[in-house]
C-alpha positions in Angstrom: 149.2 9.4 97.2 147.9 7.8 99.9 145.4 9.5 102.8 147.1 10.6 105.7 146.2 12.9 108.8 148.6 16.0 109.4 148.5 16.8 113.4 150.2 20.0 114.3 151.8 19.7 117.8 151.9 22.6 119.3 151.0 21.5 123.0 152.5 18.6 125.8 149.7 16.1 125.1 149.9 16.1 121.3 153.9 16.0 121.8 153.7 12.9 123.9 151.1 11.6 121.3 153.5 12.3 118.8 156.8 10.5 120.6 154.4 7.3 120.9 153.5 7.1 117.5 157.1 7.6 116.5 158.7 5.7 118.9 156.6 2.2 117.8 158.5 -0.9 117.4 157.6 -1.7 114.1 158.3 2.2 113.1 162.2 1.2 110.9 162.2 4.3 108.7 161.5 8.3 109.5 160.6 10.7 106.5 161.6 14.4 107.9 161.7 17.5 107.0 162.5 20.9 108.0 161.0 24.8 108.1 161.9 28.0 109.2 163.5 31.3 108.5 166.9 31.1 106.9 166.8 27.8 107.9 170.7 27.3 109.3 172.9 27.4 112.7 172.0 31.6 111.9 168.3 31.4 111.3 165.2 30.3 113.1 163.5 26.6 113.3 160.0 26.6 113.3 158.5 23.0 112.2 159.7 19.3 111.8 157.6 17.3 109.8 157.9 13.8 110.6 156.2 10.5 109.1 156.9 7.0 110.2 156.8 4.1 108.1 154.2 2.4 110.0 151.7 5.6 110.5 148.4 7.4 109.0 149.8 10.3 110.6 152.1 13.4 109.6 153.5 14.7 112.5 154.0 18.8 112.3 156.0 19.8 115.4 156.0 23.7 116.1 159.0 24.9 117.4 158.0 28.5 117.1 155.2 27.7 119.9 157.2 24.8 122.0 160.8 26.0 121.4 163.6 23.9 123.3 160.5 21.5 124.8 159.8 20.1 121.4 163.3 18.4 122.0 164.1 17.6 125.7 160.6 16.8 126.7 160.1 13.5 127.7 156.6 11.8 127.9 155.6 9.3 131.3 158.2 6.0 130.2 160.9 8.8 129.1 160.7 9.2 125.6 161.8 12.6 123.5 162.1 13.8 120.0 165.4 14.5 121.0 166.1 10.6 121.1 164.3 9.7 118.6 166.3 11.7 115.7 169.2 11.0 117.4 168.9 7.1 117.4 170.6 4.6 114.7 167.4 2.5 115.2 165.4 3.9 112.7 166.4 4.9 109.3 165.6 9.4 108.9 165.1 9.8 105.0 165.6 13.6 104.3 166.3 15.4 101.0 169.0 17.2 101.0 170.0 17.2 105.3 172.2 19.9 105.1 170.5 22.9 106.4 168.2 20.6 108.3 171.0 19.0 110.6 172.7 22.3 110.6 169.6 24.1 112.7 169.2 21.0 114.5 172.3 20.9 115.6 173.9 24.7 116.1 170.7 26.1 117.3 169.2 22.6 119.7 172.2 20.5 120.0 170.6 17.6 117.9 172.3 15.2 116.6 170.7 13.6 113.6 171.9 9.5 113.2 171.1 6.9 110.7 170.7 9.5 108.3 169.4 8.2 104.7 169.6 11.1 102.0 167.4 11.0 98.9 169.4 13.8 97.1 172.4 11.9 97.1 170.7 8.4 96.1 169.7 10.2 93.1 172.7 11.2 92.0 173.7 7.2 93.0 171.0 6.0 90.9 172.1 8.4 88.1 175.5 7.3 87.8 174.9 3.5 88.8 173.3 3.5 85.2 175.9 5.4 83.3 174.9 8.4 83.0 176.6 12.3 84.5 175.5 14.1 87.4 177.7 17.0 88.0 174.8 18.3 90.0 172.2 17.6 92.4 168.8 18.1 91.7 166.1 19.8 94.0 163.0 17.9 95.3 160.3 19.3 93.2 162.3 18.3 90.3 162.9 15.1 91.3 159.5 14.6 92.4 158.0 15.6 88.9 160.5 13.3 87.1 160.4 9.9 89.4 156.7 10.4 90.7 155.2 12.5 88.2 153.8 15.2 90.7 150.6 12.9 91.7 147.3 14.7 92.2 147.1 17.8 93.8 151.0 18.2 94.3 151.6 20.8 92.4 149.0 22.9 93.4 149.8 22.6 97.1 153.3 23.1 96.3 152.4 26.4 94.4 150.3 28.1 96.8 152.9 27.1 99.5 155.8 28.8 97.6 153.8 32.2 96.9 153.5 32.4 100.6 157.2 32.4 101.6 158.9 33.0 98.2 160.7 36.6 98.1 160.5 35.8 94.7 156.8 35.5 94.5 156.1 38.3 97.1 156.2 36.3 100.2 157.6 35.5 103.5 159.7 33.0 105.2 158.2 34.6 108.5 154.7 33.0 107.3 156.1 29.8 108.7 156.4 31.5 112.3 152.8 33.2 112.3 150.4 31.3 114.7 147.4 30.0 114.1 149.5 28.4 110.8 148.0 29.1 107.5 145.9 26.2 106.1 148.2 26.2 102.6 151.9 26.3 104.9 150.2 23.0 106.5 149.5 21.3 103.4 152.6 22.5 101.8 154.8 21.5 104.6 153.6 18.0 104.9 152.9 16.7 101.0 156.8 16.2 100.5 157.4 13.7 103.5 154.6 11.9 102.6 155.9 11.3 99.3 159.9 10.3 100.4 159.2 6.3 101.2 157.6 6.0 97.6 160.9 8.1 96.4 163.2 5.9 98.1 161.7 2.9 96.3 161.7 3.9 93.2 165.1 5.2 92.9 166.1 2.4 94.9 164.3 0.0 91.7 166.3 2.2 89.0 169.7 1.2 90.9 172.7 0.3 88.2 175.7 -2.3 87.6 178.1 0.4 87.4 178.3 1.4 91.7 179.0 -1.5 93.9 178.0 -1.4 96.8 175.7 2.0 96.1 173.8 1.5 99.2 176.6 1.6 101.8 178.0 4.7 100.0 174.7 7.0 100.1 174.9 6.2 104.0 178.4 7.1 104.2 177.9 10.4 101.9 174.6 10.8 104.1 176.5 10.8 107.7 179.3 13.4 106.2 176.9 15.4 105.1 175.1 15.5 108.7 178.9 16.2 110.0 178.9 19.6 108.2 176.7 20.8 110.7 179.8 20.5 113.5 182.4 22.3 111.1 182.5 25.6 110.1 179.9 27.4 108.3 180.3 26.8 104.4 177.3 29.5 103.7 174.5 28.4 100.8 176.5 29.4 97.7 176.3 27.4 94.1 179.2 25.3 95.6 176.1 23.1 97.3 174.6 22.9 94.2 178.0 20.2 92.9 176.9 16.7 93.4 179.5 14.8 95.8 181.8 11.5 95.3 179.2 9.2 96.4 
């Protein structure tokens, strides 16, 4: 994997740091991510973890600390977040956007466009070469099986998920208690660092049997995004049934 910086931005002048680095010219793609509590229109949003294409940096906005601000503030030529995920410019890779655009949406009014999801060009990839996929596949999985969980992945990823797990005996309120724990940080930011390196290799693995595969992950991407406007489908094993792509 390679070395990156993660910045948590929990004050104006690392925002406006933040909205420069992101808002580059030679930034094309986005690799975001989401955390919070219950994380939908009914729960709480408390970081976005954003990494551009072009940058050293993982960006780890705190919306527990900045609320609202992290969104409609706009730095000295007039730049926001808000803009920024909300511009067909540059290319926002997420895995799985569902929940994501929903909290964005129902609880900031963000509208996420250009949206490029990763679950969904897996299950492309999958059936471009012939094979079934009835269902989609979660990140850690995928990750393991396309990337082979490089270096300290797991690890990170394991210590992250005893914190907040119920299932483990933790907390999704550890992602709102400030200063944040060193382990959330890590965990929160090894995933989007790993997406563009995702997106190439499933990209590579691409079939025969799907013409025009690329164009059909967007459009499958965007109606997911749209869920977040419609009414409330809840997170029952009916998400878990991979889409017509």
């Amino acid at each position: 994997m390679a070395r990156f910086t993660v910045c948590v931005v929990d004050n104006l002048p690392l925002l406006n740091d933040c909205i420069a680095d992101l808002s580059s010219d030679q930034v094309t793609q986005l690799s975001i991510d989401l955390e919070g509590v219950d994380l939908c229109r009914y729960g709480r949003l408390s970081l976005i973890q954003i990494f551009a294409n072009t940058s050293s940096t993982i960006w780890l906005v705190d919306v527990t600390t900045l609320g609202a601000t992290a969104f409609v503030h706009q730095d000295a030529v007039g730049r926001s977040l808000r803009a920024i995920l909300e511009s067909s410019a540059t290319q926002k890779l997420f895995f799985d956007v569902r929940s994501d655009a929903d909290a964005l949406w129902n609880l900031y009014g963000v509208t996420l466009a250009n949206v490029y999801d990763l679950q969904l060009l897996e299950v492309a990839m999958k059936r471009s070469t012939g094979n079934t996929a009835p269902y989609v596949t979660g990140l850690g999985r995928v990750i393991e099986v396309y990337l082979g969980a490089p270096g300290q992945w797991k690890k990170v990823k394991d210590e992250g998920l005893r914190l907040f797990q119920p299932d483990f005996g933790g907390s999704y309120e550890i992602f709102e208690r400030r200063p944040l724990d060193p382990r959330i940080i890590a965990y929160s930011a090894q995933d989007v660092a790993l997406l563009f390196e995702l997106k190439r290799v499933l990209e590579a693995r691409m079939g025969g049997l799907i013409p025009n595969w690329k164009s059909r992950v967007v459009k499958a991407s965007a109606g997911r995004e749209a869920e977040a406007r419609m009414p409330y489908q809840g997170k029952g094993r009916h998400r878990a049934i991979a889409p017509i792509i």
